[in-house]
Backbone as CSV, one residue per row, in Angstrom:
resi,resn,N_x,N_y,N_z,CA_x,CA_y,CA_z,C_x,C_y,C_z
1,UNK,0.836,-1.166,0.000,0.000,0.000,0.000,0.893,1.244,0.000
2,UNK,0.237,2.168,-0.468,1.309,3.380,-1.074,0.871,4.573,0.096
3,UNK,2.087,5.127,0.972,1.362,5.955,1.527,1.475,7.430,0.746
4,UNK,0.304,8.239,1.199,0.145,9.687,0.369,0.514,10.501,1.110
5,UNK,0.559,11.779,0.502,1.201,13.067,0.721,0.117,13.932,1.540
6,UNK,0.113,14.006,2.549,-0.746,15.307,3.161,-0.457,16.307,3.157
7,UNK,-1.048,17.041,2.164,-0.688,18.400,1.998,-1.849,19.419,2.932
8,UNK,-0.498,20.463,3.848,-1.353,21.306,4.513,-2.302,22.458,3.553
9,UNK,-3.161,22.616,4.245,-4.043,23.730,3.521,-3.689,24.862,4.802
10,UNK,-3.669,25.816,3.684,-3.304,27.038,4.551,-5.127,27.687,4.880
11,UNK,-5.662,27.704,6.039,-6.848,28.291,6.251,-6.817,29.831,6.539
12,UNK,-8.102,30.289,6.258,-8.030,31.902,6.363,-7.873,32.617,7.488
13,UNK,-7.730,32.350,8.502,-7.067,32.753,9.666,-5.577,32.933,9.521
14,UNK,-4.699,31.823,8.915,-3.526,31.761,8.696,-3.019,32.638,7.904
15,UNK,-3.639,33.026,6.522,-3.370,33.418,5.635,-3.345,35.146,6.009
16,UNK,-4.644,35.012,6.763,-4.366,37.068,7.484,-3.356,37.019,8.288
17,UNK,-2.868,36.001,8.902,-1.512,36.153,9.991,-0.435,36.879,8.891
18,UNK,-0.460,35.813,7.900,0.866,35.774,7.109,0.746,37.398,6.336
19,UNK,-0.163,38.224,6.172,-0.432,39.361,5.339,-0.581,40.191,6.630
20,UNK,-0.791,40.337,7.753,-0.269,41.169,8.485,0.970,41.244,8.830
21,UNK,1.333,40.577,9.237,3.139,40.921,9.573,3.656,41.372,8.073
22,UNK,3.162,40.591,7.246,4.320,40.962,5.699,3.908,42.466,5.546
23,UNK,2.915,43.078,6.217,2.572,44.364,5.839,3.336,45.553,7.062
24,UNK,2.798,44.534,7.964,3.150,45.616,9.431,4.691,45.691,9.316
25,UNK,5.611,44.858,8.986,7.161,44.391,8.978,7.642,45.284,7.549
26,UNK,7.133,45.006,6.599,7.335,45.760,5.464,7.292,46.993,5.408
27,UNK,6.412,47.813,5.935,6.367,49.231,5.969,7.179,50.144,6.588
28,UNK,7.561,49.352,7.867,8.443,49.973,8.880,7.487,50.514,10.049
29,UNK,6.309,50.306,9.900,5.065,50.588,11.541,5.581,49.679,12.334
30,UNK,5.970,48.949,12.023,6.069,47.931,13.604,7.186,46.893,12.893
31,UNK,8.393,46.813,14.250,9.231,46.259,14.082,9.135,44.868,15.574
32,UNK,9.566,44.036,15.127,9.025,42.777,16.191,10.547,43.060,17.456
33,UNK,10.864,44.140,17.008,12.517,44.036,18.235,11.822,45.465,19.066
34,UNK,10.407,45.683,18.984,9.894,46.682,19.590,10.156,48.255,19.383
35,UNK,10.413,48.370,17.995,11.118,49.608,17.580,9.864,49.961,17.101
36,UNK,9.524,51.545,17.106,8.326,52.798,16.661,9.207,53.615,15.929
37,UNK,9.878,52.749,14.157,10.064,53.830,13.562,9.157,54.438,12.761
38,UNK,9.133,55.817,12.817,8.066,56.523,12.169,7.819,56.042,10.226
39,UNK,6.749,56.057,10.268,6.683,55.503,8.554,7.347,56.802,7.701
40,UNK,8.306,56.651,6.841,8.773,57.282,5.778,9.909,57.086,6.503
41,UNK,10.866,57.218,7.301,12.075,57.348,7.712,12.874,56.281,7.507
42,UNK,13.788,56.762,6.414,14.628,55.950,5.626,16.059,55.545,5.855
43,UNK,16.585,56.846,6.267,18.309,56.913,6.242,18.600,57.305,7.570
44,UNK,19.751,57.042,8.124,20.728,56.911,9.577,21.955,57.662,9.182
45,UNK,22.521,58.233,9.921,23.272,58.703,10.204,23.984,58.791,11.450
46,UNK,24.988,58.535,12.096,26.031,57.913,13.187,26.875,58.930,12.943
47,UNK,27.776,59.998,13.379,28.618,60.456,13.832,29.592,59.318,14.189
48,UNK,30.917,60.104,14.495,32.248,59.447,15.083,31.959,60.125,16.428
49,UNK,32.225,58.957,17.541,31.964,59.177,18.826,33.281,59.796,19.257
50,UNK,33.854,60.927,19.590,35.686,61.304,20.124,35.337,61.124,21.366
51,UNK,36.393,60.622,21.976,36.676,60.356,22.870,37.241,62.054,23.864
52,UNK,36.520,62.580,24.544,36.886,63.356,25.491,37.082,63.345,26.958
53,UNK,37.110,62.349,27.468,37.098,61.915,28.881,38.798,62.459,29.038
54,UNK,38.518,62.382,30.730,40.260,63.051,31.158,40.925,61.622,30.628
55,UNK,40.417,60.495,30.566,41.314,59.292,30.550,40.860,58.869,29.351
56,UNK,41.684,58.817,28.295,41.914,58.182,26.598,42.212,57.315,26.277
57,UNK,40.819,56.448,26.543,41.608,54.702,25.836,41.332,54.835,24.200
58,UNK,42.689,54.277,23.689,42.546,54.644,22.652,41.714,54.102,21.455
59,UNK,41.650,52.819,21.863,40.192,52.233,20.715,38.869,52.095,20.983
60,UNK,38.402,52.839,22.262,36.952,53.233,22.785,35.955,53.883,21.740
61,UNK,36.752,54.538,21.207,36.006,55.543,20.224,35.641,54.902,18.795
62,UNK,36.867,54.118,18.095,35.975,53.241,17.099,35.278,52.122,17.944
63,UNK,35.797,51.366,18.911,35.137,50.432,18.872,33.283,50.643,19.800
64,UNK,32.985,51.673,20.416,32.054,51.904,20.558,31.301,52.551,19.266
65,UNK,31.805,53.093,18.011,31.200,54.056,17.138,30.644,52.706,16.256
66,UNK,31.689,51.264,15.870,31.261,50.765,15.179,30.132,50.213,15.885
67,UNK,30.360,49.842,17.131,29.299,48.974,17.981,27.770,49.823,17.500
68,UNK,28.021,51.335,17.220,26.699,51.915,17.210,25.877,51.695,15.927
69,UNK,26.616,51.752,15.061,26.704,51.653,13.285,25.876,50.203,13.065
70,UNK,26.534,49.392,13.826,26.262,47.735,13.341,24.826,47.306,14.114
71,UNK,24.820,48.032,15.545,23.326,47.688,15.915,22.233,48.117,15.430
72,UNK,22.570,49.598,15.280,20.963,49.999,14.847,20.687,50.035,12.783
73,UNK,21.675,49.263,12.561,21.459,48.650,10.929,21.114,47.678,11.451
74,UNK,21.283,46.907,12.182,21.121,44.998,12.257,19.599,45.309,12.985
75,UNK,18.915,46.194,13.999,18.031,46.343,14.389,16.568,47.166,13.553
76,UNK,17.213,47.528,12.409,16.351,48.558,12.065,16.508,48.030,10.345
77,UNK,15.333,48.695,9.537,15.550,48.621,7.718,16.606,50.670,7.364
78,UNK,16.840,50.726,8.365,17.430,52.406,7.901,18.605,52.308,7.166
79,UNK,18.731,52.774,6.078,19.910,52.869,5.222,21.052,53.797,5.831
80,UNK,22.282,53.858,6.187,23.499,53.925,7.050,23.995,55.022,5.808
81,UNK,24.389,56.503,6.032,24.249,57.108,5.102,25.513,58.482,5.860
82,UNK,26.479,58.839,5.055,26.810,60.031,5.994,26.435,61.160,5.642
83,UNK,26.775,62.330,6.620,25.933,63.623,6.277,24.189,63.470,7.039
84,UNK,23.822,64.421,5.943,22.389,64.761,6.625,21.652,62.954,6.415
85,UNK,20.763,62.848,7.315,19.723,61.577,7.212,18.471,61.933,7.864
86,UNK,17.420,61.380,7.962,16.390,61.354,8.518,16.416,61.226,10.290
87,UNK,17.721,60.704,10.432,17.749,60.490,11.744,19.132,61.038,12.137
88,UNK,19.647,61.472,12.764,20.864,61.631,13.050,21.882,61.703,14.661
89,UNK,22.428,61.133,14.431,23.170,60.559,15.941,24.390,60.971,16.036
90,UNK,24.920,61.800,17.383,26.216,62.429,17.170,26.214,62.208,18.450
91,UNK,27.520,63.008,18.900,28.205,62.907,20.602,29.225,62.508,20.566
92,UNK,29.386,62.104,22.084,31.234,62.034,22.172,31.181,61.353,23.821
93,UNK,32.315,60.741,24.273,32.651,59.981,25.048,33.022,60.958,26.227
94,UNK,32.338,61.049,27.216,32.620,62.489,28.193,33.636,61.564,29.252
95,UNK,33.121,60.000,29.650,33.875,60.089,31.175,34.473,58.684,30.703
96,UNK,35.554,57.982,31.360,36.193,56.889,31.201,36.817,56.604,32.290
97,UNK,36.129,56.080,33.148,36.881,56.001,35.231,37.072,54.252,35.925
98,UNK,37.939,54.451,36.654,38.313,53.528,37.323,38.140,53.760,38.410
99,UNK,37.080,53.511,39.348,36.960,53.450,40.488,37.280,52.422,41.212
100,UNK,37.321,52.206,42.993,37.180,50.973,43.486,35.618,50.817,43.614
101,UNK,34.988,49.715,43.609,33.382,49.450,43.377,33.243,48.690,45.023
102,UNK,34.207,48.031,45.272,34.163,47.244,46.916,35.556,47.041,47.949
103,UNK,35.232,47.387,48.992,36.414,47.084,49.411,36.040,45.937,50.894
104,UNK,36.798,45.011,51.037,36.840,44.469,52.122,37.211,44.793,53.171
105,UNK,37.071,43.647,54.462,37.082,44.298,55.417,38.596,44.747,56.128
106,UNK,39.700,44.298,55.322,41.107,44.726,55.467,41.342,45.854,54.872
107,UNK,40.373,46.687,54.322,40.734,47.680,53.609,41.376,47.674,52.183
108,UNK,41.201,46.363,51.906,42.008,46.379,50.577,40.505,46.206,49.399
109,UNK,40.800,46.913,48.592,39.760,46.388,47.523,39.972,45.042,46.737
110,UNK,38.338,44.884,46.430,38.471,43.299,46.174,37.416,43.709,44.442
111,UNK,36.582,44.671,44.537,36.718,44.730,42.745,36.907,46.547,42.615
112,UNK,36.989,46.380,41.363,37.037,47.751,40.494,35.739,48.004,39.619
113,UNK,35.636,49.297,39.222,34.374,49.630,38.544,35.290,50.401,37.507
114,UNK,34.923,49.875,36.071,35.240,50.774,34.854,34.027,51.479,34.348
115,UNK,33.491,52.660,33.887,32.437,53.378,34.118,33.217,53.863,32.980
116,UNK,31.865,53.873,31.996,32.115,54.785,30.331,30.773,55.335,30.054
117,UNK,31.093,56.853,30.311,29.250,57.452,29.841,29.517,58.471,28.298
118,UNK,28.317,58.333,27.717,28.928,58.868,26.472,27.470,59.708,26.672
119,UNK,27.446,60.743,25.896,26.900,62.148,25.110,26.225,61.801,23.990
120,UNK,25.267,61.890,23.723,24.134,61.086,22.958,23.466,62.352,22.390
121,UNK,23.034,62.854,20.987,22.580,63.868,20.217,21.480,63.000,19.378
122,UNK,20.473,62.980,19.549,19.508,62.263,18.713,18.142,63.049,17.896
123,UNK,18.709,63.707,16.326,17.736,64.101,15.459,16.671,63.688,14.937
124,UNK,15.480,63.812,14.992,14.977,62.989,14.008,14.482,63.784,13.265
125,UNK,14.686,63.896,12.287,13.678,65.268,11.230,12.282,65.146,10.957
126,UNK,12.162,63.841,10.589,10.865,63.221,10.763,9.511,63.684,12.244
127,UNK,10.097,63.076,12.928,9.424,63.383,14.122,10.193,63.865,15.257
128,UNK,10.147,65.398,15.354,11.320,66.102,16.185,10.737,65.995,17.394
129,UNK,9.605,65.247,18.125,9.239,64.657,19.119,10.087,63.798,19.980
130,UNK,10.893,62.747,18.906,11.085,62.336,19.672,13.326,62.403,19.363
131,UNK,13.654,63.763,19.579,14.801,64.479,19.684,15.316,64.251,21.194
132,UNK,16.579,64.140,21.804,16.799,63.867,22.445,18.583,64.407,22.883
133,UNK,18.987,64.668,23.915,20.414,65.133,24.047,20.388,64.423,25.653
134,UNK,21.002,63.553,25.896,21.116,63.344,27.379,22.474,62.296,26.972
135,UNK,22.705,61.859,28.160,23.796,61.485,28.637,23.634,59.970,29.183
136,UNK,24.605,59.073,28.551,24.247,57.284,29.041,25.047,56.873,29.390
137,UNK,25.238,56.174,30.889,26.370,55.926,31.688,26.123,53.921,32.073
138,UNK,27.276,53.612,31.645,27.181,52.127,32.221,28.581,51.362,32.845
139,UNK,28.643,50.333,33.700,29.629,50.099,34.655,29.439,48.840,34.359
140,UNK,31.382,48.311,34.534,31.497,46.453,34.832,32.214,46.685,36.196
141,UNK,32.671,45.970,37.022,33.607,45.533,38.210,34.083,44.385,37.454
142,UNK,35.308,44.376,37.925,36.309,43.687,37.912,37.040,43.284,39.240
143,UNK,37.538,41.662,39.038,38.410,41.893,40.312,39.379,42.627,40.877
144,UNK,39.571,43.379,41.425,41.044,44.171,41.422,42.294,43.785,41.780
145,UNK,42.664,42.518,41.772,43.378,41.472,41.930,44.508,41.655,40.402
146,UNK,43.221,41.591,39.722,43.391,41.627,37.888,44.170,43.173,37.334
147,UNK,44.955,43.135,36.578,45.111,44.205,35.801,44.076,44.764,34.979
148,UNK,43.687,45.939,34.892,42.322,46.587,34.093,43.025,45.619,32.799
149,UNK,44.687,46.380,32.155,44.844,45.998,30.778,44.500,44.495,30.324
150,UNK,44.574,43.461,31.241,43.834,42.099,30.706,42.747,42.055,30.716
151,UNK,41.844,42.651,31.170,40.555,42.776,31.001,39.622,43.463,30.353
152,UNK,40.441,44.921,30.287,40.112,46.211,29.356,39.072,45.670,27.498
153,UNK,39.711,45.361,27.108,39.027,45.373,25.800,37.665,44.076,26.198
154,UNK,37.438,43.405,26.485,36.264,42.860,27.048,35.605,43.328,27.760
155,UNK,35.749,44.525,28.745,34.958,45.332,29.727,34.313,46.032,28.675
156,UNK,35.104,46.920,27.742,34.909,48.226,27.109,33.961,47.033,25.755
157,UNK,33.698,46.276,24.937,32.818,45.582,24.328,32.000,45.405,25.043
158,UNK,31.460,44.823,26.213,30.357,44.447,27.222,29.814,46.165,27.491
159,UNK,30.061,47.094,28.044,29.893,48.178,28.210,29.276,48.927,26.661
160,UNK,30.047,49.011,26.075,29.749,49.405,25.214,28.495,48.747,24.511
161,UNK,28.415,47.322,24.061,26.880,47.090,24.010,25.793,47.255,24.481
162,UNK,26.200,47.693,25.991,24.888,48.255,26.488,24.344,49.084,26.654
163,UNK,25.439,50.215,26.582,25.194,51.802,25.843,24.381,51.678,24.641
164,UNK,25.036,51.130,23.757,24.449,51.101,22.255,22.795,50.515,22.392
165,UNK,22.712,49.753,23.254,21.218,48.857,23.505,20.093,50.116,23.894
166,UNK,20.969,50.766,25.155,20.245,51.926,25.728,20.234,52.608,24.639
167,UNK,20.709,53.739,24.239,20.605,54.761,23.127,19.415,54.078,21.952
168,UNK,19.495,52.639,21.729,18.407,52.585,20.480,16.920,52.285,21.256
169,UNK,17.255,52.433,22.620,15.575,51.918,23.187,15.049,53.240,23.075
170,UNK,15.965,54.298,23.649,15.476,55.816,24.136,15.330,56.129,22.333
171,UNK,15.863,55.934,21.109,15.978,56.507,19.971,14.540,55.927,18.951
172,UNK,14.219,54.572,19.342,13.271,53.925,18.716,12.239,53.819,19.168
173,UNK,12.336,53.038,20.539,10.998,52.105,21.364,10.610,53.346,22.070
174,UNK,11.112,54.227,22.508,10.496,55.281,23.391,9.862,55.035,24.537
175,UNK,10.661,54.219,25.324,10.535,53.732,26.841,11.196,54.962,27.440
């Protein structure tokens, strides 16, 4: 005996699933990573982040600028454009600190806090509602046992993604 092919039928419930999202996703009204970009807004624009803090690590500045570039293209349909855009993102790296974050009860510290807040300029020409200039600060600890420099470029990637995370919630989702 021969077995047959069951072919699914797509029913009309299914079929409006599949034509809403291809519409809501397509247009740019609604993005499923919770982004409110305004309909028509096409092009991005990213500034170079400089580094102005009293303390100058020296690859903070690309490697947070690309971190910014690569998320909100990988998060968004906005075409990455320099000069004027529909949206535009500038600033600069104000603080870069090493604090102690804990100390024990011998008085000796047992971690460190690296703390990177950057200067955030957010245009939108589109909807100058939702324009923005504030300031985004985020922290790792480390053991202080450790040299920052073995740890440094993994602090400053971890940090830095979460700047970049913050800046596109306040720039898109409008939390």
């Amino acid at each position: 005996m021969k077995q047959g092919y069951k072919i699914k039928t797509v029913t009309c419930k299914h079929a409006v699933v599949i034509v809403l999202y291809s519409l809501l996703t397509s247009c740019g009204i609604y993005s499923f990573t919770g982004a409110s970009i305004p309909p028509g807004t096409k092009t991005l624009s990213i500034g170079y982040f400089n580094n102005k803090a009293q303390t100058v690590q020296p690859t903070l500045s690309s490697v947070f600028t690309d971190k910014l570039k690569d998320y909100f293209t990988s998060q968004s349909n906005l075409d990455l454009v320099d000069g004027e855009a529909d949206v535009e993102i500038s600033g600069q790296i104000v603080n870069y600190n090493v604090a102690p974050a804990s100390i024990q009860s011998n008085d000796q510290v047992a971690l460190d806090r690296l703390t990177i807040t950057v200067q955030v300029k957010c245009v939108n020409k589109l909807e100058p509602k939702f324009n923005f200039s504030q300031n985004f600060s985020r922290y790792k600890d480390y053991d202080a046992r450790v040299s920052l420099m073995s740890v440094e470029s993994g602090l400053i990637e971890e940090i830095s993604a979460e700047l970049v995370e913050d800046i596109y919630q306040k720039a898109f989702v409008n939390w």
